[in-house]
N, CA, C and O of each residue as an XYZ file, in Angstrom:
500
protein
N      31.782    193.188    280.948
C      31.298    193.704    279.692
C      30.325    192.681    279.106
O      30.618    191.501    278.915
N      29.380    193.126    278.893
C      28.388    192.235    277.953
C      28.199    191.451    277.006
O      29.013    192.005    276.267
N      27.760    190.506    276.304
C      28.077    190.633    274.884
C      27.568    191.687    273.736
O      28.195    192.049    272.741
N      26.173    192.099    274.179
C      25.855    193.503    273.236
C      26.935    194.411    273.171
O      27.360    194.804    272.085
N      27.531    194.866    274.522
C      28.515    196.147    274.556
C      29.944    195.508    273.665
O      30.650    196.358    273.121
N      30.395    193.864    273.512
C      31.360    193.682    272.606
C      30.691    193.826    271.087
O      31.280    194.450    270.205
N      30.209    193.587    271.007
C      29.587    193.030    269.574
C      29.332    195.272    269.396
O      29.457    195.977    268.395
N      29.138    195.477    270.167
C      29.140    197.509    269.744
C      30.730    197.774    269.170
O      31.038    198.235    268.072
N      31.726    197.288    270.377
C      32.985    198.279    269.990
C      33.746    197.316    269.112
O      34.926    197.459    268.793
N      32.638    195.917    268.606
C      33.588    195.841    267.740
C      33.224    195.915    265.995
O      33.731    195.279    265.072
N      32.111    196.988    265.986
C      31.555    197.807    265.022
C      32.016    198.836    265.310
O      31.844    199.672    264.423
N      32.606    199.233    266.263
C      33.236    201.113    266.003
C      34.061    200.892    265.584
O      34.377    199.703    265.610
N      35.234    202.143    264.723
C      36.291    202.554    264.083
C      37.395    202.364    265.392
O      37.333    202.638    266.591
N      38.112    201.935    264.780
C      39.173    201.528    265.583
C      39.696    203.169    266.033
O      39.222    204.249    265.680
N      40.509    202.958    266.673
C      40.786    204.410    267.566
C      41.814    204.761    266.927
O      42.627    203.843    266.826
N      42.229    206.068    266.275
C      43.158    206.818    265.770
C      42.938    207.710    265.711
O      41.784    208.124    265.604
N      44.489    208.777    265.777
C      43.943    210.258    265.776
C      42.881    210.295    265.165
O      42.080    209.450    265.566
N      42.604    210.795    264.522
C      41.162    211.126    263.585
C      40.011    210.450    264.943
O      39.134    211.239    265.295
N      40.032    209.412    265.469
C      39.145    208.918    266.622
C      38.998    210.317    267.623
O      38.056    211.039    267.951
N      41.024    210.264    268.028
C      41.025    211.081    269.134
C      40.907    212.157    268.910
O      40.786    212.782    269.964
N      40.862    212.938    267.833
C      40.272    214.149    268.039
C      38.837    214.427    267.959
O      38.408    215.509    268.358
N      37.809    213.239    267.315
C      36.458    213.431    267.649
C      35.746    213.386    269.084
O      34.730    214.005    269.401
N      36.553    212.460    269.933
C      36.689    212.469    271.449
C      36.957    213.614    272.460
O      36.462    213.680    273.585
N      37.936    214.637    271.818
C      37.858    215.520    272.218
C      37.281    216.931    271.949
O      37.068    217.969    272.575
N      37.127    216.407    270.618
C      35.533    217.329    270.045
C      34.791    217.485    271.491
O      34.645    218.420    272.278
N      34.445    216.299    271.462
C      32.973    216.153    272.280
C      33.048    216.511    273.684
O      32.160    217.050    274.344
N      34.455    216.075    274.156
C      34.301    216.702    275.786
C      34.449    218.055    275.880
O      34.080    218.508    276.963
N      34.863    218.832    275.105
C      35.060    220.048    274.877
C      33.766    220.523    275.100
O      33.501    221.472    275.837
N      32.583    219.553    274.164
C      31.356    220.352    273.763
C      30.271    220.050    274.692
O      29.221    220.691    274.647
N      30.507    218.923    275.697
C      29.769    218.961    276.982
C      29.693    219.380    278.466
O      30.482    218.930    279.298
N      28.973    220.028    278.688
C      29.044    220.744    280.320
C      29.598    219.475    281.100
O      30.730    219.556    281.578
N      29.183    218.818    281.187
C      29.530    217.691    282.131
C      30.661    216.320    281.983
O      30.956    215.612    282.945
N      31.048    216.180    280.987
C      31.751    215.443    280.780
C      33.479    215.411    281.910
O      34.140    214.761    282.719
N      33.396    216.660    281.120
C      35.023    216.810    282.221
C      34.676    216.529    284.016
O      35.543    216.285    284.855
N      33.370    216.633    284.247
C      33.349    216.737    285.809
C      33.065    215.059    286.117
O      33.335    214.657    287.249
N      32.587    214.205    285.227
C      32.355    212.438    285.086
C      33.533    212.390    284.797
O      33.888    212.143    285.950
N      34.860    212.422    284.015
C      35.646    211.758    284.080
C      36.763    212.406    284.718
O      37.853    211.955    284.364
N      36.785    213.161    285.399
C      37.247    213.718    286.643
C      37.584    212.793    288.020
O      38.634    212.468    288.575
N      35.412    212.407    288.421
C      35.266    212.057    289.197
C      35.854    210.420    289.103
O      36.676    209.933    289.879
N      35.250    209.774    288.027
C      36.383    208.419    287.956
C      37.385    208.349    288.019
O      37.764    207.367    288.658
N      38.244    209.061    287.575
C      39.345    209.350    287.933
C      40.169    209.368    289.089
O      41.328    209.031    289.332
N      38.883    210.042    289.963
C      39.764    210.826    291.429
C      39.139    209.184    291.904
O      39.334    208.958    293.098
N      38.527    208.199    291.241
C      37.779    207.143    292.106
C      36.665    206.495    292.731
O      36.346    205.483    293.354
N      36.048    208.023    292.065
C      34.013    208.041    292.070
C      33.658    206.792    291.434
O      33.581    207.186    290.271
N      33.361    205.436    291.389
C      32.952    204.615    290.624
C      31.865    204.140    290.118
O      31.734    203.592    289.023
N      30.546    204.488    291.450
C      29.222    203.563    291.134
C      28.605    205.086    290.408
O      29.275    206.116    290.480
N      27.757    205.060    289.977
C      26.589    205.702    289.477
C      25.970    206.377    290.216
O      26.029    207.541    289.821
N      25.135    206.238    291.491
C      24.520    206.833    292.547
C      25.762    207.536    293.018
O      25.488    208.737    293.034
N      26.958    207.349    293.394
C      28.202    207.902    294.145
C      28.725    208.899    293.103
O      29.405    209.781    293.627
N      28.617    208.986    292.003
C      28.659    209.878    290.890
C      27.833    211.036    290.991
O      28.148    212.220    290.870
N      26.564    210.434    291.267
C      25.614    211.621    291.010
C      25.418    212.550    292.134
O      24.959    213.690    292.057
N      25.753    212.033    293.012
C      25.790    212.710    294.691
C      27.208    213.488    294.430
O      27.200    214.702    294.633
N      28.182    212.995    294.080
C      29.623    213.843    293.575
C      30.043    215.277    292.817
O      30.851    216.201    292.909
N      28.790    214.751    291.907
C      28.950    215.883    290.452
C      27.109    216.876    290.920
O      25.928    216.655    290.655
N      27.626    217.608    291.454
C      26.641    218.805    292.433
C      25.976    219.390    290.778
O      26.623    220.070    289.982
N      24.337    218.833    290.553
C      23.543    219.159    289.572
C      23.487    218.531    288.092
O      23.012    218.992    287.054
N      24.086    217.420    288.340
C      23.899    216.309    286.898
C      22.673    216.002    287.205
O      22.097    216.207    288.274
N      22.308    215.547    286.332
C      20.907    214.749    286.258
C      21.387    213.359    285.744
O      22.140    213.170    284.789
N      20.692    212.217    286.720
C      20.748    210.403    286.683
C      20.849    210.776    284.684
O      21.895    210.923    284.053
N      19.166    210.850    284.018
C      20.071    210.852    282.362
C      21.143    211.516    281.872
O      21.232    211.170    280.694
N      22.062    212.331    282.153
C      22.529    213.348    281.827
C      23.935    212.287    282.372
O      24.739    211.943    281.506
N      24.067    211.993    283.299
C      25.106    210.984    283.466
C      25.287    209.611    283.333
O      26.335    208.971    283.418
N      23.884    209.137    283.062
C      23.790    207.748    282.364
C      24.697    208.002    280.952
O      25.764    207.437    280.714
N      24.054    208.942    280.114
C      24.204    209.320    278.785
C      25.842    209.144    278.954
O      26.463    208.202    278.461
N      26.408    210.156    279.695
C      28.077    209.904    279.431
C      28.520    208.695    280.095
O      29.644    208.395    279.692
N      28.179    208.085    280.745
C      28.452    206.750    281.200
C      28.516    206.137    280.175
O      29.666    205.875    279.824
N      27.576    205.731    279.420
C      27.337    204.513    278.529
C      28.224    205.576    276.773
O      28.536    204.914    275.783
N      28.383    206.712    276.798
C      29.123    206.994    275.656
C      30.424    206.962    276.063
O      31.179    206.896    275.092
N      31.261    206.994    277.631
C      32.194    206.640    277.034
C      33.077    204.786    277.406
O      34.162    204.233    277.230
N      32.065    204.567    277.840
C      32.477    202.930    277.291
C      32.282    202.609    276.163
O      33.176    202.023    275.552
N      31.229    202.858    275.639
C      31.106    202.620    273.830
C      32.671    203.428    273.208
O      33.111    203.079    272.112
N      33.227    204.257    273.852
C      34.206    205.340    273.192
C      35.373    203.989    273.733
O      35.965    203.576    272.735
N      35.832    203.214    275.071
C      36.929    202.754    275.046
C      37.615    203.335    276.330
O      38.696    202.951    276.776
N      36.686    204.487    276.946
C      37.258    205.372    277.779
C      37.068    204.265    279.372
O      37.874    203.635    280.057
N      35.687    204.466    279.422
C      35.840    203.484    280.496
C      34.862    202.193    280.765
O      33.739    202.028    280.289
N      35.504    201.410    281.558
C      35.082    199.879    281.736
C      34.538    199.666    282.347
O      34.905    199.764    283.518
N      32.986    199.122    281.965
C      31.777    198.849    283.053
C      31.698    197.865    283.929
O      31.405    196.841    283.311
N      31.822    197.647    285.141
C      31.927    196.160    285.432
C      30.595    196.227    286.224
O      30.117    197.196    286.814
N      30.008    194.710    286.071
C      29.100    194.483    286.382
C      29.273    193.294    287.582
O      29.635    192.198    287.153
N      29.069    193.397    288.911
C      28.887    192.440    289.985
C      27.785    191.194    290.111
O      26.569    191.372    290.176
N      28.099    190.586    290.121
C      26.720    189.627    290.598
C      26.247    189.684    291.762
O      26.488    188.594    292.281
N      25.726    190.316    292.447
C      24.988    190.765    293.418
C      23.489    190.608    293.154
O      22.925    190.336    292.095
N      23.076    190.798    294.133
C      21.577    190.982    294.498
C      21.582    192.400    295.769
O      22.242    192.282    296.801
N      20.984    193.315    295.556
C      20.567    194.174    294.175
C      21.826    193.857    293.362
O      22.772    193.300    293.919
N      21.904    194.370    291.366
C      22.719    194.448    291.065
C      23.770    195.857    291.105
O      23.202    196.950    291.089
N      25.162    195.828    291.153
C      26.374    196.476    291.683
C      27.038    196.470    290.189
O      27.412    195.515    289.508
N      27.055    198.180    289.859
C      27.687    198.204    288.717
C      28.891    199.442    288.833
O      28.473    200.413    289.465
N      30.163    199.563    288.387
C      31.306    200.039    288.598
C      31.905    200.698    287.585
O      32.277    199.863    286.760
N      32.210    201.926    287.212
C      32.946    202.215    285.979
C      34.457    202.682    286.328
O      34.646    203.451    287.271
N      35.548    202.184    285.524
C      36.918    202.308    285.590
C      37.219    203.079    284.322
O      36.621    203.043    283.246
N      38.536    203.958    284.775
C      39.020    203.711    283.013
C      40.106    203.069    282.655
O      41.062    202.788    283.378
N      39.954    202.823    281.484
C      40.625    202.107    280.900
C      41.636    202.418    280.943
O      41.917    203.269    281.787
N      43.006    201.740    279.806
C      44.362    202.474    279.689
C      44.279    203.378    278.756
O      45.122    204.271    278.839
N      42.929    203.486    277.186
C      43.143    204.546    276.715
C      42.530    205.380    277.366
O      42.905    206.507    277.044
N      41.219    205.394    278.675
C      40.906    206.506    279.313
C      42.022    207.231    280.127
O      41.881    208.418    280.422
N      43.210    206.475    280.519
C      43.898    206.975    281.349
C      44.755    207.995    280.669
O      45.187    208.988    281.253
N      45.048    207.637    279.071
C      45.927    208.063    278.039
C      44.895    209.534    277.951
O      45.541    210.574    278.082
N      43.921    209.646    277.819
C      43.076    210.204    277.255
C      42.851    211.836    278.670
O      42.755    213.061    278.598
N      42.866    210.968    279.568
C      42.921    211.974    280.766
C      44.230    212.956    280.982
O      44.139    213.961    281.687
N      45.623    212.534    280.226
C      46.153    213.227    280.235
C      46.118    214.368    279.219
O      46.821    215.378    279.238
N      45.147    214.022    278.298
C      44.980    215.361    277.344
C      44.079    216.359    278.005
O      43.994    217.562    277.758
N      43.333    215.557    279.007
C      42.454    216.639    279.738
C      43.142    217.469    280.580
O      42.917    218.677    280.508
N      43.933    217.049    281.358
C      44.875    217.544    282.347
C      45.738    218.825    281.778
O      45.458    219.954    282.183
N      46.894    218.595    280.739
C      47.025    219.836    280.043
C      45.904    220.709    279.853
O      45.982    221.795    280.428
N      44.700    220.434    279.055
C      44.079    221.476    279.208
C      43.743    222.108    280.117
O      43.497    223.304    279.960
N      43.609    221.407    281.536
C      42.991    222.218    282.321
C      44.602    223.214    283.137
O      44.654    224.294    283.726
N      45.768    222.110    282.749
C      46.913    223.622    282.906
C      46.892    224.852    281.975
O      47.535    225.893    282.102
N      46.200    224.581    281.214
C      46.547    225.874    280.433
C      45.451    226.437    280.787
O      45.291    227.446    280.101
N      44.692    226.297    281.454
C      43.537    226.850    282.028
C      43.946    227.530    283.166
O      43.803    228.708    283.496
N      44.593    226.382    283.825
C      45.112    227.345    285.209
C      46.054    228.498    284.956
O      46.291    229.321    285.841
N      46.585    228.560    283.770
C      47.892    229.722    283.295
C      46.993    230.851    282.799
O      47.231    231.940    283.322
N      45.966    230.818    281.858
C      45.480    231.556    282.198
C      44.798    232.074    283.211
O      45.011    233.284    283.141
N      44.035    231.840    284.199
C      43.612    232.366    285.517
C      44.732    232.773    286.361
O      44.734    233.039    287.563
N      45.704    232.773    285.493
C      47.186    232.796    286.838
C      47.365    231.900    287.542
O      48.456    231.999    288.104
N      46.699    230.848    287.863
C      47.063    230.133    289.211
C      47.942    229.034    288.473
O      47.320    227.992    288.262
N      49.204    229.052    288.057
C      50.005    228.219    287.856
C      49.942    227.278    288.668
O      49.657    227.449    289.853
N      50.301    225.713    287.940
C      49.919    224.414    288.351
C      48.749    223.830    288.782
O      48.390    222.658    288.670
N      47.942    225.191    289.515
C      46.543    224.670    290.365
C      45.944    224.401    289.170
O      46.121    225.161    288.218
N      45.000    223.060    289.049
C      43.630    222.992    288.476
C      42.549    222.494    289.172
O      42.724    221.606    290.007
N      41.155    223.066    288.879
C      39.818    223.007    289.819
C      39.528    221.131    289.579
O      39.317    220.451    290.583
N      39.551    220.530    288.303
C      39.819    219.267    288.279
C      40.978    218.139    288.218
O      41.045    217.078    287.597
N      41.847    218.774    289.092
C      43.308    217.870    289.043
C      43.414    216.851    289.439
O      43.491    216.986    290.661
N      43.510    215.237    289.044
C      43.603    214.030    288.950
C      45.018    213.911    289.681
O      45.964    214.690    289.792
N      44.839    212.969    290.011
C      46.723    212.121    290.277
C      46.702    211.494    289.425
O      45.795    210.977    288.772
N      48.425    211.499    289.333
C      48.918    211.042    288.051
C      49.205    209.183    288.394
O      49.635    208.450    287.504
């Protein structure tokens, strides 16, 4: 983590409901979000391996949620010292907390379609 990216989250609002439900405002309200933190999830980590993953993102379109949800707490950028440079996103423990609110939703997704238990983005727990 950087020092710009500390010196960011430690101008954001500390995280509380009222946080977490603006968080899920937002994944709600983006096409792509659920399929980026899906793919970290299942273990997709670099950026290029993301974008080859998630069939029709666009590099800005997944930069954009990259860098909003580390600013959010969701997940952790790590940066390699390499030559080229090698950059990695994880999530965190509140992304991990946070993935289980996704997960219900997407069961109640599968209950409606009928397909009990199946979901099209199902993570391990």
């Amino acid at each position: 983590m950087t020092d710009s990216d500390k010196k960011l989250l430690g101008i954001m609002p500390k995280l509380n409901s009222q946080r977490v439900d603006m968080l899920l405002e937002e994944v709600i309200g983006c096409r792509w979000t659920i399929s980026v933190l899906g793919a970290v999830a299942k273990g997709v980590r670099r950026p290029g391996a993301l974008e080859r993953h998630i069939e029709g993102i666009s590099t800005k379109v997944l930069s954009d949620r990259l860098r909003h949800f580390t600013r959010a707490g969701i997940f952790e950028r790590v940066q390699f010292p390499e030559i080229p440079p090698r950059v990695e996103y994880r999530l965190t423990e509140f992304g991990k907390k946070f993935m289980r609110l996704l997960r219900e939703v997407e069961k109640l997704q599968a209950e409606l379609n009928g397909e009990k238990g199946k979901s099209p983005h199902a993570t391990p727990r």
